[in-house]
OpenMM code with the backbone's topology and positions (N, CA, C; nanometers):
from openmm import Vec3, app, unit

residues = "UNK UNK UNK UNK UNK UNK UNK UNK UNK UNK UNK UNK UNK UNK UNK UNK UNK UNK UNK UNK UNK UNK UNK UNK UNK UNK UNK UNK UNK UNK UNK UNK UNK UNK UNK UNK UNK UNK UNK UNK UNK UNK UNK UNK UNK UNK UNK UNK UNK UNK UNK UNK UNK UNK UNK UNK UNK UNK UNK UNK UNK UNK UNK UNK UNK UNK UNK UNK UNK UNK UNK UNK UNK UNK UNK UNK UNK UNK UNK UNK UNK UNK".split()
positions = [
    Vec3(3.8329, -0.3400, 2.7832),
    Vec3(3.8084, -0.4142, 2.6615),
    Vec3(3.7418, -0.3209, 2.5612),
    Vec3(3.7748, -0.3190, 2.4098),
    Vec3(3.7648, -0.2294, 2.3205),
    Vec3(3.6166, -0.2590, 2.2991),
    Vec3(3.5049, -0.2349, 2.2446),
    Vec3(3.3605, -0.2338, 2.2061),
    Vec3(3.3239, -0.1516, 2.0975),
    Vec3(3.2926, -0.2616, 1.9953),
    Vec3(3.2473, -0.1934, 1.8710),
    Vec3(3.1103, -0.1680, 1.8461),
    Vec3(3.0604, -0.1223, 1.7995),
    Vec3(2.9423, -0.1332, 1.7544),
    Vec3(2.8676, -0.1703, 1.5697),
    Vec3(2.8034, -0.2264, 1.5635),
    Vec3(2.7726, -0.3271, 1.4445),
    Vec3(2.6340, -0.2681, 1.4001),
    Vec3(2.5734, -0.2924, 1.2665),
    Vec3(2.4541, -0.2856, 1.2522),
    Vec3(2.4422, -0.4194, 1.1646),
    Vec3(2.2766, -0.4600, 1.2334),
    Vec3(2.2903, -0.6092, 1.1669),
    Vec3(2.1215, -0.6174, 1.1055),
    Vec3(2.0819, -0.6793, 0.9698),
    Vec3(1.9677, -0.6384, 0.9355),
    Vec3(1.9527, -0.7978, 1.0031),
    Vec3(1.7583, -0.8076, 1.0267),
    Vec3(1.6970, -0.9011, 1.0772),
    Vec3(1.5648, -0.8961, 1.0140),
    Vec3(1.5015, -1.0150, 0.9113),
    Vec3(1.3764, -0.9954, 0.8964),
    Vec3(1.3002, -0.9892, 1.0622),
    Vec3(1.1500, -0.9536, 1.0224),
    Vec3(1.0803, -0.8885, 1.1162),
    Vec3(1.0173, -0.9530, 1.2114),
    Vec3(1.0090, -1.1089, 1.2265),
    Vec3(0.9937, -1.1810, 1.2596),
    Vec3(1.0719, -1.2121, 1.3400),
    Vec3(1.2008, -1.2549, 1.3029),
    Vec3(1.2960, -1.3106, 1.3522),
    Vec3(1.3469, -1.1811, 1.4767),
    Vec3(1.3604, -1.0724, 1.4449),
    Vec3(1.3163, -0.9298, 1.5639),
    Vec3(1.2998, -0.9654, 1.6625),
    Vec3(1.1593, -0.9880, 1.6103),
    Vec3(1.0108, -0.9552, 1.7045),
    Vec3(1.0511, -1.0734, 1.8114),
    Vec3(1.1169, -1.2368, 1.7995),
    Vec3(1.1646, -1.3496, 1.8707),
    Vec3(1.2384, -1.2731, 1.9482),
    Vec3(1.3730, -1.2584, 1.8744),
    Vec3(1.4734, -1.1809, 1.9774),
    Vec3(1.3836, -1.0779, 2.0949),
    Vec3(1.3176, -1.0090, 2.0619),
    Vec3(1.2827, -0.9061, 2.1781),
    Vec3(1.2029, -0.9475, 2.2542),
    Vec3(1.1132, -1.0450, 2.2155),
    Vec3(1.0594, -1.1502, 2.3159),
    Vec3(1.1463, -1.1803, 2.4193),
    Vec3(1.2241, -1.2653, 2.3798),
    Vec3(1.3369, -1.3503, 2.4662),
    Vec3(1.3826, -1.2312, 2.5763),
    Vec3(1.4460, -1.1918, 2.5237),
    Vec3(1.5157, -1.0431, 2.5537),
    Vec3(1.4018, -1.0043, 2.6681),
    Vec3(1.2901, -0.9503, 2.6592),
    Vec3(1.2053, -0.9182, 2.7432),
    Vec3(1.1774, -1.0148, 2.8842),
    Vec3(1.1645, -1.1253, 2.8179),
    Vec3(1.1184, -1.2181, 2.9235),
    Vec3(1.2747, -1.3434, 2.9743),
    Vec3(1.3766, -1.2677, 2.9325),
    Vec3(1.4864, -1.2841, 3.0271),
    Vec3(1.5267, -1.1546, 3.1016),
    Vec3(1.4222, -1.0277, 3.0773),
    Vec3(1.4494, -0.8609, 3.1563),
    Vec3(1.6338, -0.8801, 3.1079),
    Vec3(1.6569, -0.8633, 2.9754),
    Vec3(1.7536, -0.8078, 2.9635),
    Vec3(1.7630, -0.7440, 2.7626),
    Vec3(1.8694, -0.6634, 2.7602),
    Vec3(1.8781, -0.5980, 2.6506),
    Vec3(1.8920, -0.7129, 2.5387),
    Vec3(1.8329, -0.6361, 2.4146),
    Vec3(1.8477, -0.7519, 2.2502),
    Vec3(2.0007, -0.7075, 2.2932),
    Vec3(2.0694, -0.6229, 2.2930),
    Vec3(2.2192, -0.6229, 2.2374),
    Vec3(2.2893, -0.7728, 2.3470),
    Vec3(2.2348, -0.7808, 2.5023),
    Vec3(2.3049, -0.9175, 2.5375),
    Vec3(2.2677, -1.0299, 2.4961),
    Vec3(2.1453, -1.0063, 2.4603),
    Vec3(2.1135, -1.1826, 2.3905),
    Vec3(2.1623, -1.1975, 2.2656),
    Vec3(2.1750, -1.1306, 2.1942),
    Vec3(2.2736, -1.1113, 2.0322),
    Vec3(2.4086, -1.1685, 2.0865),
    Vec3(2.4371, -1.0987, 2.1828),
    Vec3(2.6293, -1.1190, 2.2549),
    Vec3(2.6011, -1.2456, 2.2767),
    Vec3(2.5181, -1.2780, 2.3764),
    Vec3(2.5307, -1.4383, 2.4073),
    Vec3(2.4947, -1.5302, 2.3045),
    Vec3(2.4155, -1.5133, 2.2316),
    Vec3(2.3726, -1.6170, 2.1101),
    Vec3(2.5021, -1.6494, 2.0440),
    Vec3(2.5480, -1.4823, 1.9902),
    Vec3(2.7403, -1.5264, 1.9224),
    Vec3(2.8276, -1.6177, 2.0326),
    Vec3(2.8309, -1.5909, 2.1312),
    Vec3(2.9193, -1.6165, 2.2383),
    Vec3(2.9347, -1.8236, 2.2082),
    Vec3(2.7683, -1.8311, 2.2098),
    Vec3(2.7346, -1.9922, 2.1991),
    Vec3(2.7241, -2.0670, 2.1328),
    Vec3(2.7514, -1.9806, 1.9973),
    Vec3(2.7211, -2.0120, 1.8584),
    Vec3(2.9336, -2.0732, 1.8022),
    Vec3(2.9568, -1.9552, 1.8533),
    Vec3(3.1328, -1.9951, 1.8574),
    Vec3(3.1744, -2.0893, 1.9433),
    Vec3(3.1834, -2.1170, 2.0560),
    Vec3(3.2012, -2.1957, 2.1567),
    Vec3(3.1510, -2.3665, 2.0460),
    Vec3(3.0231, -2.3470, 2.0697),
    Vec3(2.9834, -2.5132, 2.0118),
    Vec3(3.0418, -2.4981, 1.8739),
    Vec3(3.0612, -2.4384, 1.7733),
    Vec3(3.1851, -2.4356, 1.6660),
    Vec3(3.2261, -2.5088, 1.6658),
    Vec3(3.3828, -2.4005, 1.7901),
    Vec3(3.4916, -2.4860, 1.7745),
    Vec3(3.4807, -2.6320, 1.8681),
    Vec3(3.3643, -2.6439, 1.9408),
    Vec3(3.3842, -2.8071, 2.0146),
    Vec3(3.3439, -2.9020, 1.8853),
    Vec3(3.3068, -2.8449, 1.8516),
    Vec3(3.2550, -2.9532, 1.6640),
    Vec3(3.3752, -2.9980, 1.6104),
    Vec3(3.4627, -2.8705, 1.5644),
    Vec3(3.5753, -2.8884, 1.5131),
    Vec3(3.6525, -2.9555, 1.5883),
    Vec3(3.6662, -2.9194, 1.6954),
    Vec3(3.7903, -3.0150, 1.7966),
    Vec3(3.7060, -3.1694, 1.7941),
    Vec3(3.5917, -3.1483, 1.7802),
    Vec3(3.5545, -3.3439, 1.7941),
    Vec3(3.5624, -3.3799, 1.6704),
    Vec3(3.5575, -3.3036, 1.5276),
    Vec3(3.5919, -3.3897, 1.3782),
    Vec3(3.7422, -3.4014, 1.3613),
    Vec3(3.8370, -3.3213, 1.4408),
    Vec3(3.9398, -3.2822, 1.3999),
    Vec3(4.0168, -3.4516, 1.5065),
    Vec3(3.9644, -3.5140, 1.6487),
    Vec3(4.0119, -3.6068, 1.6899),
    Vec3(3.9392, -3.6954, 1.6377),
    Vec3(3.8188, -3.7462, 1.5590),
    Vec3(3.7470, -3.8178, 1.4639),
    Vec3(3.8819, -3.8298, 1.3452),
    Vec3(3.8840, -3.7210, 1.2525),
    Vec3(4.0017, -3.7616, 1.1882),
    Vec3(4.1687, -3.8377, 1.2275),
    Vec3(4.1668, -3.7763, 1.3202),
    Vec3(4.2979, -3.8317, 1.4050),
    Vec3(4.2967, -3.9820, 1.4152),
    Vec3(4.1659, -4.0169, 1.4398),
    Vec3(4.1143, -4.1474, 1.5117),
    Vec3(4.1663, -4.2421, 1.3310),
    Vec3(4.0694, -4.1920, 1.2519),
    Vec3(4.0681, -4.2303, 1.1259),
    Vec3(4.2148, -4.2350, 1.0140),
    Vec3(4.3213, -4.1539, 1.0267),
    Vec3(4.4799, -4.1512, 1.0087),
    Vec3(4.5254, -4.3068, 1.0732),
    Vec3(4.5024, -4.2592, 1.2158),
    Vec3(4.5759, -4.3574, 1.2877),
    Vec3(4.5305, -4.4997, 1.2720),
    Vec3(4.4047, -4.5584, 1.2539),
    Vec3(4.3578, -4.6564, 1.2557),
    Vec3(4.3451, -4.7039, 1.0847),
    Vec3(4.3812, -4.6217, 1.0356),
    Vec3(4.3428, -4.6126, 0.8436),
    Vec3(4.1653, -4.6363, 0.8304),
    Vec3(4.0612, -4.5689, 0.9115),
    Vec3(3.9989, -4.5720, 0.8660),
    Vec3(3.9151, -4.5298, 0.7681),
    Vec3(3.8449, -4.5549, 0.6723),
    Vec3(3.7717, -4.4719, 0.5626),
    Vec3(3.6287, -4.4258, 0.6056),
    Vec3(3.5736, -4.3553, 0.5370),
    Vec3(3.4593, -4.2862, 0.5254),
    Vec3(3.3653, -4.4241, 0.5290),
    Vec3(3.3853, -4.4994, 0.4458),
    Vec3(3.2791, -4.6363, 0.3894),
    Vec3(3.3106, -4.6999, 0.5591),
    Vec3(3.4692, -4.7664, 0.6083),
    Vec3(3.4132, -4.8274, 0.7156),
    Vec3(3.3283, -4.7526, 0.7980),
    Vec3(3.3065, -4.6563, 0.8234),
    Vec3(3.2376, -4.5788, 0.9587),
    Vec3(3.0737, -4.5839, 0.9148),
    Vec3(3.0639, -4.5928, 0.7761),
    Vec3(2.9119, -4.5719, 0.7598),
    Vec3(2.8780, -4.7769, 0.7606),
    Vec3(2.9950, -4.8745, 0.7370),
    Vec3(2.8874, -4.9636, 0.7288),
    Vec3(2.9224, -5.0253, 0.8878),
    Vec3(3.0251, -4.9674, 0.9788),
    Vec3(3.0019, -4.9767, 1.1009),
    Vec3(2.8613, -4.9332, 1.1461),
    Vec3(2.7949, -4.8111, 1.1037),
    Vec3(2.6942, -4.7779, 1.1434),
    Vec3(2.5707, -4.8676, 1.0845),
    Vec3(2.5857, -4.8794, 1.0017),
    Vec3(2.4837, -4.9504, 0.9429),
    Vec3(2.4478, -5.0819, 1.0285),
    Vec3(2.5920, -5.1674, 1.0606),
    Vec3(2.6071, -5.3441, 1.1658),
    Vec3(2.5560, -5.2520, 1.2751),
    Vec3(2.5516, -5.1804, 1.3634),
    Vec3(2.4997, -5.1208, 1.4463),
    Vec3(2.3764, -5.1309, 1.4644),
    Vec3(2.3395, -5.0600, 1.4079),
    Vec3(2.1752, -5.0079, 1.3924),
    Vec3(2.1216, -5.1396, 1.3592),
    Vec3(2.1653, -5.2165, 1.2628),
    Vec3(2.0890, -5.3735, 1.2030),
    Vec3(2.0981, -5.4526, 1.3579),
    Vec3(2.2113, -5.4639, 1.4576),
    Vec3(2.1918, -5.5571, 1.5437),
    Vec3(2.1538, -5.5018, 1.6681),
    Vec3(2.1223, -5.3390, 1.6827),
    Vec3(2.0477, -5.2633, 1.7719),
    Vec3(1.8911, -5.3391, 1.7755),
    Vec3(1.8260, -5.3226, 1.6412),
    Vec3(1.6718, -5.3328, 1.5907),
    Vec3(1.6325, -5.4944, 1.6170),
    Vec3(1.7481, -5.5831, 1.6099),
    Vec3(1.6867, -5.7022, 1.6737),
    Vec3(1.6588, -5.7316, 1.8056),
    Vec3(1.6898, -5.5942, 1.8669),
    Vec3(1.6900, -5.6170, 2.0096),
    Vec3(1.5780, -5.6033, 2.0829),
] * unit.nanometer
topology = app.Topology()
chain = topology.addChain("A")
for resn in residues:
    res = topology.addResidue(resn, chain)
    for name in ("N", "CA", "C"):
        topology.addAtom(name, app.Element.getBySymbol(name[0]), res)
């Protein structure tokens, strides 16, 4: 597998976290950078794949933006009497 190498600026703070972590998981900033991207993409695209069958849902059923919020709204109102 090909491996690039990147330079990435970080205020000094935000560093100093990473090398924490990094330290007290005994492994390199460059794998916790890899894994942070790794998890950061992954939950992405599960976002997208759950708005993208949300829309599907909403085509097929003709729903609008307004029903889903005052569905939520009858929700929550007959949750709170409970």
């Amino acid at each position: 597998m090909a491996v690039s190498t990147v330079n990435i600026s970080f205020q000094d703070d935000l560093l100093n976290q990473i090398d924490q972590i990094a330290q007290n998981e005994a492994r390199t900033r460059s794998e916790l950078i890899r894994e942070a991207a790794r998890i950061y993409i992954e939950r992405k695209k599960k976002w997208e794949s759950i708005f993208a069958y949300g829309e599907s849902l909403a085509l097929k059923y003709k729903f609008t933006e307004e029903d889903v919020n005052e569905e939520i709204k009858r929700y929550r109102k007959e949750k709170s009497k409970k």
